[in-house]
C-alpha positions in Angstrom: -20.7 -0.3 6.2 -18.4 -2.0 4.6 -14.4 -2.2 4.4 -12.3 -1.7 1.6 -9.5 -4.0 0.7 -6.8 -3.2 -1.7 -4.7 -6.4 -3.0 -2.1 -7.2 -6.1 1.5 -6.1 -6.1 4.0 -3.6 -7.3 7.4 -4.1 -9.6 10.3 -2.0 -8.9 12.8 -1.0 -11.7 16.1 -2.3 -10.3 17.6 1.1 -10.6 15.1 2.6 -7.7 14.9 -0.9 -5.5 17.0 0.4 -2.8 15.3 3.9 -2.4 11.8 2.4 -2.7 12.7 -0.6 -0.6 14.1 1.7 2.3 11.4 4.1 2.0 8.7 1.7 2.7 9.8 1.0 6.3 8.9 4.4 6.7 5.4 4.3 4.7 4.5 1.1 6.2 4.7 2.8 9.7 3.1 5.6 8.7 0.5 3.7 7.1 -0.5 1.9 10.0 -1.0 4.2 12.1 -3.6 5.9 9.9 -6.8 5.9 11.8 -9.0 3.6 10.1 -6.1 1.0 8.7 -7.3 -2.3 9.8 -4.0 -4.2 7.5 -1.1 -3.1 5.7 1.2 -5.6 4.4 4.0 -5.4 1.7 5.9 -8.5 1.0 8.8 -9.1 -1.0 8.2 -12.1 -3.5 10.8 -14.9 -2.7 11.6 -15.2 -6.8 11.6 -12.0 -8.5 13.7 -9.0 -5.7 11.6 -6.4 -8.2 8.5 -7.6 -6.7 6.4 -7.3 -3.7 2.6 -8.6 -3.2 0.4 -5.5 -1.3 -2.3 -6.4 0.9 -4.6 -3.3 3.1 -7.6 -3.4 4.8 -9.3 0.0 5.9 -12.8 0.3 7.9 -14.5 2.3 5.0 -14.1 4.2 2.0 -13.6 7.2 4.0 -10.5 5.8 5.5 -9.2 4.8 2.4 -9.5 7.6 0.6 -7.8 9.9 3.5 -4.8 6.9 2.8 -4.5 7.9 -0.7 -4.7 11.5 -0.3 -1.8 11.0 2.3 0.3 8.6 0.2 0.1 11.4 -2.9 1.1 13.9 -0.8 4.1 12.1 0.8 7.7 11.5 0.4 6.8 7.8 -0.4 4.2 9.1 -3.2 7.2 10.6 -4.7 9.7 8.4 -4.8 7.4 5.5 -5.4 6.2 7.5 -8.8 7.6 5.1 -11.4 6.3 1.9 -9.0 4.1 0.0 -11.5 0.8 -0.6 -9.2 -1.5 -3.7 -10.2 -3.8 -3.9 -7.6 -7.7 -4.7 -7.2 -9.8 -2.7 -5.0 -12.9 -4.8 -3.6 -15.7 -3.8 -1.0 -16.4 -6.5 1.7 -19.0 -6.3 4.2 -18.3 -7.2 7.5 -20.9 -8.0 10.2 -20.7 -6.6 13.6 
């Protein structure tokens, strides 16, 4: 099995960084208490306010996809619409 990890960041256009910024406490809550979420991190980049490196970690695929089916679905898949997403999606397996 093996788990998938989601990595990059997102820009905010400064006309939406308040609603997207106070929105994520919520997601970020939400998100980690998703069965399967091993990680969820979002962390504002100390140079550029627009900016915020994303790191996740779920168990499996399965997990993940329930995540993004959740996240489209959800106030925080709305207003983060117009959030430009540069992520990589890797597999990594873990030994148990």
């Amino acid at each position: 099995m093996s788990k998938i990890i989601l990595q990059g960041h997102i820009i905010v256009a400064d006309a939406e960084l308040g609603v997207v910024t106070n929105a994520l406490v919520n997601h970020s809550a939400l998100t980690k208490a998703e069965v399967g979420c091993l990680i969820f991190e979002v962390t504002p980049d100390s140079t550029n306010l627009n900016k915020f490196f994303v790191y996740e970690e779920f168990v499996d695929q399965a997990a993940f996809d329930k995540h993004q089916t959740r996240v489209k679905q959800s106030t925080w898949g709305e207003i983060s619409k117009n959030v430009q997403r540069h992520y990589q999606i890797t597999h990594s397996t873990r030994s148990e």
